[in-house]
C-alpha positions as CSV (number, residue, x, y, z in Angstrom):
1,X,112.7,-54.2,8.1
2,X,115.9,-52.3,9.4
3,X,115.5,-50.0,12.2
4,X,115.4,-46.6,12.3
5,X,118.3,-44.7,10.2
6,X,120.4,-41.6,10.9
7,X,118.9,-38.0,10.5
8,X,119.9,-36.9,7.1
9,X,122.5,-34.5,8.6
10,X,124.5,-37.3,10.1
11,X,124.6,-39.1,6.5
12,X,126.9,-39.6,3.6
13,X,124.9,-39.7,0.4
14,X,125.5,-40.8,-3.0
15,X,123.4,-39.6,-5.6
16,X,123.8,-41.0,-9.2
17,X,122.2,-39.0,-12.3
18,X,123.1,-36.0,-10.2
19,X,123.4,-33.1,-12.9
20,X,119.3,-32.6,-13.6
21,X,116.3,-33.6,-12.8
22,X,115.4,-35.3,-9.4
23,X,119.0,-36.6,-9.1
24,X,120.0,-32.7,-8.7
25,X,117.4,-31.8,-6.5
26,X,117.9,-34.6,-4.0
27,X,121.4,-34.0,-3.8
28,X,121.0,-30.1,-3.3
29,X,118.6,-30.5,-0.7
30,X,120.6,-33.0,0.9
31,X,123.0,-30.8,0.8
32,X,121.3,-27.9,2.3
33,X,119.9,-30.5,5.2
34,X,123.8,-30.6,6.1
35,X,124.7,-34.2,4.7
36,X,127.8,-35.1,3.2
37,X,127.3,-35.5,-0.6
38,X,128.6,-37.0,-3.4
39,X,127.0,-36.4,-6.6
40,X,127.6,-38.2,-9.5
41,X,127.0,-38.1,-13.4
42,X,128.1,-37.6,-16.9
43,X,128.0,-34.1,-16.9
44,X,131.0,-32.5,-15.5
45,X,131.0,-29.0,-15.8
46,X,127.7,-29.0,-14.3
47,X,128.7,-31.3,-11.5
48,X,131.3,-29.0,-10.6
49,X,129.4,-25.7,-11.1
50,X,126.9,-27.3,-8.1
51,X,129.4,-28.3,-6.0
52,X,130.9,-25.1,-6.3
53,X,127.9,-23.0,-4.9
54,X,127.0,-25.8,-2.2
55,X,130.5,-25.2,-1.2
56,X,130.3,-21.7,-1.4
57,X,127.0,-21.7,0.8
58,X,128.8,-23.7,3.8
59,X,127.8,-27.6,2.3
60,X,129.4,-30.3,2.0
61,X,129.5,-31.5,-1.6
62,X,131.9,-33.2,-3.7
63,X,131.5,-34.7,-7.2
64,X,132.6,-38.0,-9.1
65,X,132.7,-37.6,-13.5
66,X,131.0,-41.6,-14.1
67,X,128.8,-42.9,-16.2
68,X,126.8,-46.0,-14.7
69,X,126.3,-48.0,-17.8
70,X,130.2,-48.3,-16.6
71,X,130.8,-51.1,-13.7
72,X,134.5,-49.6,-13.0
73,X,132.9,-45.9,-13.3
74,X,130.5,-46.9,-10.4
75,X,133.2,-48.3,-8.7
76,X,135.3,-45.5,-8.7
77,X,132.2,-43.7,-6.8
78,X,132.4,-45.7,-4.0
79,X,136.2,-45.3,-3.6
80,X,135.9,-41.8,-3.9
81,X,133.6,-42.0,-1.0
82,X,135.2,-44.1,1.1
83,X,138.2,-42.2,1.1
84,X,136.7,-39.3,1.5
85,X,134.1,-40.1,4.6
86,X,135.1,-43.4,5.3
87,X,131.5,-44.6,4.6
88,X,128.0,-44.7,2.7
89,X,125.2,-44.5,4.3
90,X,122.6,-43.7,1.8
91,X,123.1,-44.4,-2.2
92,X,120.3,-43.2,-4.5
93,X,120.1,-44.8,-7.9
94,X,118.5,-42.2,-9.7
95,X,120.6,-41.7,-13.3
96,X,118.4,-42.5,-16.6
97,X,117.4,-41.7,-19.4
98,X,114.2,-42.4,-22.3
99,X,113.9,-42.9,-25.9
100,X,110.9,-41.5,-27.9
101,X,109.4,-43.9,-30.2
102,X,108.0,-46.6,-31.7
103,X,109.2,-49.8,-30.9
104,X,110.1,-51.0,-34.1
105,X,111.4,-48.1,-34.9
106,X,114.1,-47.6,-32.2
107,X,117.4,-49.2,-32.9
108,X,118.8,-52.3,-31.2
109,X,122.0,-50.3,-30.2
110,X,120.1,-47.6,-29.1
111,X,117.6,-49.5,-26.9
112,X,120.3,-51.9,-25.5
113,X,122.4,-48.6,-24.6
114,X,119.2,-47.5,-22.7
115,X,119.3,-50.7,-20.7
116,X,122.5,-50.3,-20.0
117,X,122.3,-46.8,-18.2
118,X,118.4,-47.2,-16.4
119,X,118.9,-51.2,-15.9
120,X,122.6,-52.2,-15.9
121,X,123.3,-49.0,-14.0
122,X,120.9,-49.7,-11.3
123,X,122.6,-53.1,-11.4
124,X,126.2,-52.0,-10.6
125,X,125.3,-49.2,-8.2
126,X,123.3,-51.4,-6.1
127,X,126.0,-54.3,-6.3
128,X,129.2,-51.7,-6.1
129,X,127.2,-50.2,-2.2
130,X,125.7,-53.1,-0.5
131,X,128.9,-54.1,0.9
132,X,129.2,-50.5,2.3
133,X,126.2,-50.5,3.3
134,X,125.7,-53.5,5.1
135,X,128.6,-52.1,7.3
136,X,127.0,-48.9,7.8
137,X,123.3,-50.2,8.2
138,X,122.6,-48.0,5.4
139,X,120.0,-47.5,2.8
140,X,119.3,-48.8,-1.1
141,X,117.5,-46.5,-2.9
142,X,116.5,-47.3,-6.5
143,X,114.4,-45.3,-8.7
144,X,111.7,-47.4,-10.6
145,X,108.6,-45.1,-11.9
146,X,104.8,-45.9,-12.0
147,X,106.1,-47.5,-15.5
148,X,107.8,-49.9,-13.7
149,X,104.1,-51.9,-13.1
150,X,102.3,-49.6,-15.8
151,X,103.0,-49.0,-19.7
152,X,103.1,-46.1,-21.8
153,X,103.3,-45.8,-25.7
154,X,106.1,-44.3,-27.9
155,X,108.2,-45.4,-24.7
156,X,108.3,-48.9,-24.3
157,X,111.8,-49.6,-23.5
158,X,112.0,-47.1,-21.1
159,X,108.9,-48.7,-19.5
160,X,110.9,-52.2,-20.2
161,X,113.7,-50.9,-18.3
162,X,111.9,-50.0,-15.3
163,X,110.0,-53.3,-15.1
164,X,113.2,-54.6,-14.8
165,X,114.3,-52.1,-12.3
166,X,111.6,-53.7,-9.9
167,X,112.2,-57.2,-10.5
168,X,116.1,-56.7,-9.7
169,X,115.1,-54.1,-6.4
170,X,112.6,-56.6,-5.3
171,X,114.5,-60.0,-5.6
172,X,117.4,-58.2,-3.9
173,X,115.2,-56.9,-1.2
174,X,114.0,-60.4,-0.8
175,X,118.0,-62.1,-0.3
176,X,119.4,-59.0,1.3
177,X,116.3,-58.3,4.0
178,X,115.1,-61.9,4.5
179,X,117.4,-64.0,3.5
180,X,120.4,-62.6,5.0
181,X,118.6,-60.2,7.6
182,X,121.0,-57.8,6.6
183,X,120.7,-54.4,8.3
184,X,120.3,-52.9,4.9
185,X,116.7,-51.0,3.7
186,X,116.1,-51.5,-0.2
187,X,113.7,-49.3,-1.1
188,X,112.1,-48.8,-4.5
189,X,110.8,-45.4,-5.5
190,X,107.8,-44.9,-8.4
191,X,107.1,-41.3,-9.0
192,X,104.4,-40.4,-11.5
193,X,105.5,-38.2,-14.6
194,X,107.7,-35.2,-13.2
195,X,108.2,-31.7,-14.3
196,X,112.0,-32.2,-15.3
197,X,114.5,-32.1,-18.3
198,X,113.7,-35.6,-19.0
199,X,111.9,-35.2,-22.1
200,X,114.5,-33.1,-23.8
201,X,117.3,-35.7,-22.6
202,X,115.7,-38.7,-24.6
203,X,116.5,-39.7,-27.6
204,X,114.1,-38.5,-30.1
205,X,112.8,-40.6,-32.9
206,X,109.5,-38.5,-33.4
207,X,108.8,-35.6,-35.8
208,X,107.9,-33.5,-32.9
209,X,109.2,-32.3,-29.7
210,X,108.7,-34.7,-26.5
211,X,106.3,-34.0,-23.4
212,X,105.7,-35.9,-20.4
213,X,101.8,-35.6,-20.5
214,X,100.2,-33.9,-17.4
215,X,99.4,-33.6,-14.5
216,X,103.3,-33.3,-14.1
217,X,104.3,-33.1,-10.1
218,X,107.0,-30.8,-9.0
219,X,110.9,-32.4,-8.5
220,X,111.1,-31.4,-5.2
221,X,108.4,-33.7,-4.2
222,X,110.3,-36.7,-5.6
223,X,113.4,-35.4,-3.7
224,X,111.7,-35.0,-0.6
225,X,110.4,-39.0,-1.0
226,X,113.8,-40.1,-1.3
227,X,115.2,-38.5,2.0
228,X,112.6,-39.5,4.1
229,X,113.3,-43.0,2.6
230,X,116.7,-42.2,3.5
231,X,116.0,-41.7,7.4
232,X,112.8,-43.7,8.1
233,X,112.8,-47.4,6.6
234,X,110.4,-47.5,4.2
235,X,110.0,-51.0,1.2
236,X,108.4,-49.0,-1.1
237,X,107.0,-45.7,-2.3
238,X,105.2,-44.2,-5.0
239,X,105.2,-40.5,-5.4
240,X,102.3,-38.3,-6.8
241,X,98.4,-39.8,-6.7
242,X,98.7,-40.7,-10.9
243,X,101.3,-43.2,-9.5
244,X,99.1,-44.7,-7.2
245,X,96.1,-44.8,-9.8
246,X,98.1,-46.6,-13.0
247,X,100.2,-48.9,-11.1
248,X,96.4,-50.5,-9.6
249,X,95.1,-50.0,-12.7
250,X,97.6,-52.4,-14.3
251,X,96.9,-54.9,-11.4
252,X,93.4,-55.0,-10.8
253,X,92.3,-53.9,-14.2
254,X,95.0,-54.6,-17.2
255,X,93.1,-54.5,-20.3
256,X,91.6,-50.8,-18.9
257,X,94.7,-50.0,-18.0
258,X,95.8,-50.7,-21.6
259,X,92.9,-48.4,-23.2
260,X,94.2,-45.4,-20.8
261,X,97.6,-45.9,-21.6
262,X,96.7,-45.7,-25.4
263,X,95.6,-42.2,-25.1
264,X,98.7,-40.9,-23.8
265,X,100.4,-41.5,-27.0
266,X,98.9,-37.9,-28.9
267,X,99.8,-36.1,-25.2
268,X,103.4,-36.8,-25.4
269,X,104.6,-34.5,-28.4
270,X,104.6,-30.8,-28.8
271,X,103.4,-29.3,-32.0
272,X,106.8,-28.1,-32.5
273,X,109.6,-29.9,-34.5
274,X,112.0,-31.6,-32.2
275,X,114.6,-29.5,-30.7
276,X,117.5,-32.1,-30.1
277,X,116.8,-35.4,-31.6
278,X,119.6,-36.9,-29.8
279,X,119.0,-35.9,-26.4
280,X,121.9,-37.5,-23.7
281,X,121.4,-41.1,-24.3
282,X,125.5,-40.9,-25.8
283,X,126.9,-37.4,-24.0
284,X,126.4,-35.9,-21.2
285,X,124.2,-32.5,-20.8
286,X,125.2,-29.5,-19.2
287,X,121.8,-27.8,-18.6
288,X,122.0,-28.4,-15.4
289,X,118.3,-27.6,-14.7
290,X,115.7,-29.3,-12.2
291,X,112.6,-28.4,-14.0
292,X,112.1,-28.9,-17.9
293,X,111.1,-26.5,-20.1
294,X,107.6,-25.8,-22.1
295,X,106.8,-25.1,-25.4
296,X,109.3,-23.1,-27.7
297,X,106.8,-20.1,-26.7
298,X,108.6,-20.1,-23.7
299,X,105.4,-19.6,-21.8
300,X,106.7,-22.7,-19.4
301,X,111.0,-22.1,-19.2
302,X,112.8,-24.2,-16.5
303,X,114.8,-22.4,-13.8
304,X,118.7,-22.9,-14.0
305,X,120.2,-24.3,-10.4
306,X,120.9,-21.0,-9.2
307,X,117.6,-19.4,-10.1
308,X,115.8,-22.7,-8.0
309,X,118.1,-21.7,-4.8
């Protein structure tokens, strides 16, 4: 294991999938814990609206426009870095995205673009900063999910995608930290299902809304996870107790895992028509939210940025 990191305000950050979710909250608080940030994403007006208040507030915060499917994209995060700082010290893997459905229902293009942003993505940010990071002693951070050892219906190759997250972070863990005894940490993050826009980003092949089925933990708690991974060497960590509970479940116990995982399949739909079939799997999204939102009712409606700070 490498030794002890920098404190989080003496580190350059990347942060990929930066414009929602648990990609914007870890950059904003990384941010607000006085690192130097670099958020990146699809989504450029709300990349630029974020940097703009971190700036405003005092931060440090600048933005790349990339989209990780794209090897050159990632690339031109790291230069922009580089030139900016001079180095990386930390580099979160976070951008992704689901698909709601059936398997044999979902296209081929449409699952093999899904691989390419959650898998292939993951692939070329991790590949694009080692070299970076091995000269800074840095840290790997990829985000995997309790799906990445567990299964859930009506999202399969999401839960494909995340299986292969692991087997990539692990094997490179394996020739980076033992092999090469590289002074790099690659660490692999598994949070349970989080209260964030990501059901209304997937692509939606159901005749109702998507939910991520409770108990839902809060974003911040996810952020929080990957900055101490950031500062404290850590191989692996799983985020919110559901986490901890499926992934053994799918070790010790398969088969019960299985029946459990079968009942999630009526919890993840709203009895509403869907809202945005298409979700972001082929354009960017400008919500620019950390939290998702409820039922049409509006009984549960996210926060914008501004309203979370």
């Amino acid at each position: 294991m490498s030794p002890q990191k920098k404190p989080i305000d003496q580190q350059v950050i990347v942060v990929t999938g930066a414009s929602s979710g648990i990609g914007l909250a870890t950059a904003m608080r990384a941010a607000e814990q006085r690192a130097h940030v670099v958020l990146a994403a699809r989504s450029e007006k709300t990349l630029a609206h974020v940097c703009a208040q971190l700036v405003a507030d005092g931060l440090d915060a600048s933005y790349v426009v990339a989209d990780v499917a794209s090897r050159r994209d990632v690339e031109s995060i790291a230069a922009h870095t580089i030139s900016r700082y001079g180095r990386i010290d930390t580099w979160v893997n976070n951008a992704g995205v689901s698909i709601y459905g059936r398997l044999d229902a979902v296209t081929e293009q449409d699952s093999r673009r899904l691989f390419d942003i959650n898998f292939w993505g993951v692939v070329h940010g991790s590949l694009v900063a080692l070299p970076h990071l091995v000269r800074s002693g840095g840290t790997l951070i990829n985000l995997g999910s309790e799906v990445s050892e567990a299964v859930i219906p009506l999202q399969g190759m999401y839960s494909a995608s995340k299986h292969a997250v692991k087997g990539f972070t692990d094997a490179l863990r394996v020739e980076v930290e033992e092999v090469d005894k590289a002074p790099v940490t690659i660490t692999l993050v598994q949070p349970t299902a989080v209260d964030t826009p990501y059901p209304q980003h997937a692509k939606n092949y159901m005749d109702k809304e998507p939910k991520l089925p409770s108990p839902r933990i809060d974003p911040q708690r996810v952020a929080e996870a990957i900055l101490k991974a950031a500062s404290a060497p850590k191989r692996a960590v799983k985020v919110g107790a559901m986490a901890t509970v499926n992934t053994l479940m799918a070790k010790v116990a398969p088969a019960i895992g299985e029946k459990m995982s079968a009942k999630q399949f009526e919890r993840q739909q709203y009895d509403e028509p869907p809202r945005d079939p298409q979700g972001t799997l082929d354009r960017p999204g400008e919500a620019g939210r950390i939290r998702g939102t409820g039922p049409s009712n509006g009984r549960a409606q996210a926060s914008r940025t501004t309203a979370h700070r």
